[in-house]
MIVEX-697256 format. One record per residue (C-alpha): x, y, z negated. Coordinates in steps of 0.1 Angstrom, whole numbers, plus 5000, padded with zeros to 4 digits. Layout:
<atoms>
XYZ ...
</atoms>
This chain:
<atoms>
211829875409 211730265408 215130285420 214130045448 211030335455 213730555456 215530415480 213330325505 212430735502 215130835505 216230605536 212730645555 213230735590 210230985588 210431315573 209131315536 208731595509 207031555472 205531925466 203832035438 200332145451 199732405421 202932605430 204232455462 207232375450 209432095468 209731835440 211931585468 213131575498 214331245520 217631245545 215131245569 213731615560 217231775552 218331675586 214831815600 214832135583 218832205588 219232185546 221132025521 218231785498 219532035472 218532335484 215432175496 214332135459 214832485451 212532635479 208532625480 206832515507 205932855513 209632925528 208732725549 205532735562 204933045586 201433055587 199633345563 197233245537 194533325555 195233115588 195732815563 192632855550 191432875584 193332525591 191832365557 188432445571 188932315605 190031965592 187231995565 184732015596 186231765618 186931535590 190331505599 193331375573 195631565587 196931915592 198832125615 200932375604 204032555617 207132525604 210732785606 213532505600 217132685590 218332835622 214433045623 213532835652 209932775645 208232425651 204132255653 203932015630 201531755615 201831665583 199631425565 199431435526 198331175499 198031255457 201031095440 200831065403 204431085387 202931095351 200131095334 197631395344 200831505369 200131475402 202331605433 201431535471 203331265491 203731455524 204631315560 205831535587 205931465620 207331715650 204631765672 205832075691 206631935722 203431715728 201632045719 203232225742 203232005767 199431935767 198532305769 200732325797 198432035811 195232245809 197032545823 198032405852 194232175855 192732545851 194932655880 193832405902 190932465900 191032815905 193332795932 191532515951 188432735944 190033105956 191832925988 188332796005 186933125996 189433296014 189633036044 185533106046 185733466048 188033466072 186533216096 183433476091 185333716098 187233546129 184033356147 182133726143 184533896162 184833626188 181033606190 180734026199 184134116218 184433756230 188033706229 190133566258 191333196249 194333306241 193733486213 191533216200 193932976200 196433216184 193533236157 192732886153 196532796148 196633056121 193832906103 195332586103 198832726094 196832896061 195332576058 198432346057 200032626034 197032616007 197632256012 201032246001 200732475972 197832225957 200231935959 203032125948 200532215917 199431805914 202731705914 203831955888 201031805869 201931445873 205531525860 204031685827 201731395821 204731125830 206731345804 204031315780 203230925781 199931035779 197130885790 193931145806 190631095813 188031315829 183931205822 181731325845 178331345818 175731365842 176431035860 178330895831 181330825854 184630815834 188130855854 191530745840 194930735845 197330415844 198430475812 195230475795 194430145807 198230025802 197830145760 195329865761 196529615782 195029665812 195329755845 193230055856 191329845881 190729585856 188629835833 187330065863 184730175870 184930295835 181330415816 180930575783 179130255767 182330035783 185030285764 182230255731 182529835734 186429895737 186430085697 186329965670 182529925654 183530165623 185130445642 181730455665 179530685641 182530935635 183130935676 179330995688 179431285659 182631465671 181731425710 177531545702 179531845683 181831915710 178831935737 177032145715 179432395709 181032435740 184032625733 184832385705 187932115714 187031755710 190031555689 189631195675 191730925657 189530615669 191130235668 190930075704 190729675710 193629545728 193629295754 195229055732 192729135705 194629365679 193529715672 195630025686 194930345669 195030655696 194731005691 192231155721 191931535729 189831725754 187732025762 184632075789 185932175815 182832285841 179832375835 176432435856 174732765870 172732675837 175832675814 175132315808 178332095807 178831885838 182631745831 184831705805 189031645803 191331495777 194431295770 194831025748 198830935727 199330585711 199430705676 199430325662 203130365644 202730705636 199430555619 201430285604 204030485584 200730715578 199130375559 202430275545 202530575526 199030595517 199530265497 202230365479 200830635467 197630435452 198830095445 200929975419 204629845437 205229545418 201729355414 200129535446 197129635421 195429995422 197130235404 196230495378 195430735410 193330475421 191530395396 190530725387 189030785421 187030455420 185830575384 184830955397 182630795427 181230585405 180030845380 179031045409 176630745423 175730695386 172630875388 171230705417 171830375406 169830245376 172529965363 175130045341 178929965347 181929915322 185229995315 187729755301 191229825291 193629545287 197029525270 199129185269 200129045234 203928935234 204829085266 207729275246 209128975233 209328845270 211129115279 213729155254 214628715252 214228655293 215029025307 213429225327 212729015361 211028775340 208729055330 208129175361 207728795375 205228755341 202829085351 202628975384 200928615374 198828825348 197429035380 196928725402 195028595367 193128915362 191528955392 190628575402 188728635361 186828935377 184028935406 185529055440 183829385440 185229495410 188229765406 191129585390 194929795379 197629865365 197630175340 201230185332 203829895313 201929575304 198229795304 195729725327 192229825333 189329695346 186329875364 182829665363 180429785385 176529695386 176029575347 172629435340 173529345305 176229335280 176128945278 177528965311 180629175305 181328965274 181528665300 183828835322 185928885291 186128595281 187628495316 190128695308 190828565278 191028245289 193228265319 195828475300 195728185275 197127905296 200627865299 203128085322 205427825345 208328095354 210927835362 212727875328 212927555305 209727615288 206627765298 205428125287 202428205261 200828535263 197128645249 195929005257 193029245236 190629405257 188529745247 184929785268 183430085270 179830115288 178030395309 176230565294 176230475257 180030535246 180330825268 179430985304 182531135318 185430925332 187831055305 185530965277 185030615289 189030515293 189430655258 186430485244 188130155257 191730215251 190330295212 188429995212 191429795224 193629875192 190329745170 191329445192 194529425183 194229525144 191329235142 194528955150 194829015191 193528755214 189728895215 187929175224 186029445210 183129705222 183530035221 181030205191 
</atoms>
């Protein structure tokens, strides 16, 4: 199994590195990231991310704290790959535990340089526009001023007013030109892009888009126009609405601030599309209240995918699709956090199969595995839905029970257990497999009030289990 893990690592299309986050040290590296990065996997594990990473200490701090405020789960760094060319990059990171109190930080990089690039060129040129559009008239104005003044006091002969008027028109056609030389310029950078944009006029609530916006959904652009905020709110998904309203209220309140969001879309079919939208006001009144705001919008869905892919590996177990050890210690930590909040108390069982070792060494290994993941099927159809259910490690397991009103009810769910490890194993081999398991329960708060304390409250209580003949289970004292 781990040299299956391994594989599919190493043979990811997406850059991957394993750092230490104590000393930034690069624990692995994937083909993917020496091809990236222009080194051999070898030397990769002998730099620290450090190398790597161009930005100083104090802008990475300054990153940190960005994505702490706009509750992002991502960052973006720069990165100098082996021939100093220096690249933007996302990378998105997850807690890994390799061994017991060990953890290193499962890290996906993606290139994002070019987008980047691309979309502040995309503001450049709307900025420019603008300006220009805005400097042109104001030149055209002045000088028909100018021009009708002069013909209005030295009233000039016709034929200098038509050699006027056809100069006007020639500055005219010329300012002309350059805007849809600029529009055009700005259409290329946006096909280039795939992106989608979108422009919101906040006043009347008006919301312009391009094709591709409405084509990321399934749509044509007259199909969804005209376009309003509360229409684009129906089209996301009900759990990403709090976190949107937040990050656009934010944006409008601190004007200078950029708006970015991950927000799942509905589909025209009915599926969910993850997108990534960015923007910026970008006019204001004489009051310095904001009139309009601009933004593009990327289909992020497989980025998002890989992003999930990884995230699960990292906190479930691989062979009985279980939480892992990670896992379970996060789910243990909230808990202990709500604890005080929440009168009931909850309990912590740890479970180790009698006999599994016996399976092992007569049927091999692919037995055991097939035998663990029956016992995990069995484990969590003996506990209630809303309780925390993994794999520790081997044949352990432990078992999170949240909302106890009395013991008598965690010596129920026990004997569950018990009983559904009892029954007979049907693995396809010529006789069926018997198992039992002893179980160790620890309770909040009267073995102990720290997570740490609690596990080793149970796993103690589990070897009482065990010396006391196996098959039963034992509370912590």
């Amino acid at each position: 199994m781990i040299k299956t893990i391994d594989q599919a690592f190493d043979n990811h299309p997406v850059t991957m590195l394993l750092i230490d986050p104590a000393t930034g040290e690069i624990k692995a590296a994937n083909q993917a990231a020496s091809e990236y990065y222009g080194y051999s996997k070898n030397k990769l594990v002998t730099m620290r991310i450090q190398q790597i990473n161009v930005l100083s200490p104090e802008a990475i701090a300054a990153e940190r704290e960005l994505v702490r405020k706009e509750n992002r789960n991502y960052f973006i760094f720069r990165h100098r790959l082996s021939n100093g060319s220096i690249r933007t990059v996302k990378v998105s990171s997850a807690p890994v535990s390799v061994e017991p109190g060990k953890q290193l930080l499962f890290s996906l990089i993606t290139d994002i340089n070019n987008l980047r690039s691309a979309e502040d060129n995309l503001w450049h040129y709307q900025n420019r526009l603008e300006e220009m559009v805005d400097q042109q008239m104001a030149r055209l104005h002045a000088k028909e001023f100018f021009i009708y003044s002069l013909l209005g006091v030295t009233i000039l002969s016709l034929i200098s007013t038509a050699i006027t008027l056809g100069y006007l028109l020639y500055r005219r056609r010329q300012s002309a030109q350059k805007i849809y030389q600029e529009k055009e310029r700005l259409n290329d950078i946006i096909w280039g892009t795939h992106a989608g944009t979108w422009a919101w006029e906040i006043v009347s609530g008006r919301i312009h888009i391009n094709d591709r916006w409405a084509e990321m959904l399934g749509y044509t652009r007259d199909e969804l126009e005209p376009l309003s905020l509360d229409l684009w709110m129906d089209l996301a998904h009900p759990e990403d609405i709090e976190q949107t309203n937040a990050k656009i209220a934010y944006c409008l309140a601190h004007q200078g601030h950029a708006y970015e969001n991950e927000v799942r879309m509905r589909h025209k079919l009915g599926d969910w599309v993850w997108v990534l939208d960015r923007g910026r006001i970008a006019a204001w009144d004489e009051s310095g209240n904001p009139l309009k705001m601009c933004g593009t919008r990327q289909d992020i869905s497989q980025e998002k995918k890989v992003s999930l892919q990884l995230e699960h590996m990292a906190l479930y177990d691989q062979l009985t699709n279980l939480a892992n050890r990670t896992l379970f210690y996060n789910h243990l930590k909230k808990t202990l956090a709500n604890a005080p909040h929440d009168p009931s108390q909850f309990a912590v069982m740890f479970i180790d199969l009698d006999g599994f070792k016996q399976v092992n060494d007569q049927h091999g290994h692919h037995i055991g595995d097939d035998l663990l993941i029956e016992v995990a099927t069995r484990l969590q159809n003996a506990i209630r839905h809303s309780d925390t259910c993994a794999r520790m490690g081997g044949d352990e397991f432990a078992v999170l029970l949240y909302h106890i009103e009395e013991m008598a009810s965690v010596s129920i769910i026990a004997e569950h257990i018990l009983t559904n490890l009892r029954l007979p194993f049907d693995l396809g081999l010529d006789q069926p497999i018997h198992i039992s398991c002893s179980i160790g329960i620890s309770l909040y708060p009267e073995n102990s009030k720290n997570g740490k304390g609690l596990v080793q409250q149970a796993d103690n209580a589990m070897y009482e289990a065990k010396k006391s003949g196996k098959n039963s289970y034992v509370f912590a004292r």
